[in-house]
N, C-alpha and C positions, 0 to 999 in steps of 0.2 A: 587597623592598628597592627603596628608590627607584634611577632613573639617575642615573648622576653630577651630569648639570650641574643636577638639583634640589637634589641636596646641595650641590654648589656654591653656588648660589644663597641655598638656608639657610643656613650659615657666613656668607657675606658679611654677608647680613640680622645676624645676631646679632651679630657684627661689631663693627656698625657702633654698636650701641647701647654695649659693652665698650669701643668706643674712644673714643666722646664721655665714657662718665663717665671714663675714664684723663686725657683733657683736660682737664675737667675738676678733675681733681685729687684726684677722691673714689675712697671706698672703695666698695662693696656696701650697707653697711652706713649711712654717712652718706647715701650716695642714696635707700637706704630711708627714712631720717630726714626728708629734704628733700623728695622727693616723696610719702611716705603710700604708696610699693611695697610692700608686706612682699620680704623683704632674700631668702625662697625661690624667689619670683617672680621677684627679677635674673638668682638664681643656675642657674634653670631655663631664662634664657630668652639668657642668654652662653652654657650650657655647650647649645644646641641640643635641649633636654629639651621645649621647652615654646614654640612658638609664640607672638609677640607681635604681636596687629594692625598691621596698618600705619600708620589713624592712631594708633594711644598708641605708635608708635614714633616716627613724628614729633615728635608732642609732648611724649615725654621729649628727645628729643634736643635739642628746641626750649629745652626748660626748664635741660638740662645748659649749654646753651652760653650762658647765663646767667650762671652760673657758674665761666666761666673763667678 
């Protein structure tokens, strides 16, 4: 089991990608659509299942906030 403040750390991380598509306005599903993510790779990577690079985390985010 990780220390806490790496789980902490991950939460945030994932976080922050859940919260640009919520500002965005979109579902999982239209983000899929929009970006070419397949919609299991959101869902694995909000719900902390599944690591997401740093940068394709930036630059979804980059691409969400496009679409605000």
């Amino acid at each position: 089991m990780r220390p806490p403040e790496q789980q902490d750390y991950k939460e945030r991380k994932m976080k922050e990608i859940k919260e640009a598509r919520l500002k965005a306005g979109l579902t999982q599903k239209k983000m899929s659509e929009i970006l070419g993510i397949p919609k299991r790779t959101i869902e694995e990577w909000e719900g902390g299942r599944r690591r997401c690079p740093e940068y394709t985390k930036k630059m979804v985010i980059k691409e969400l906030e496009k679409n605000e």
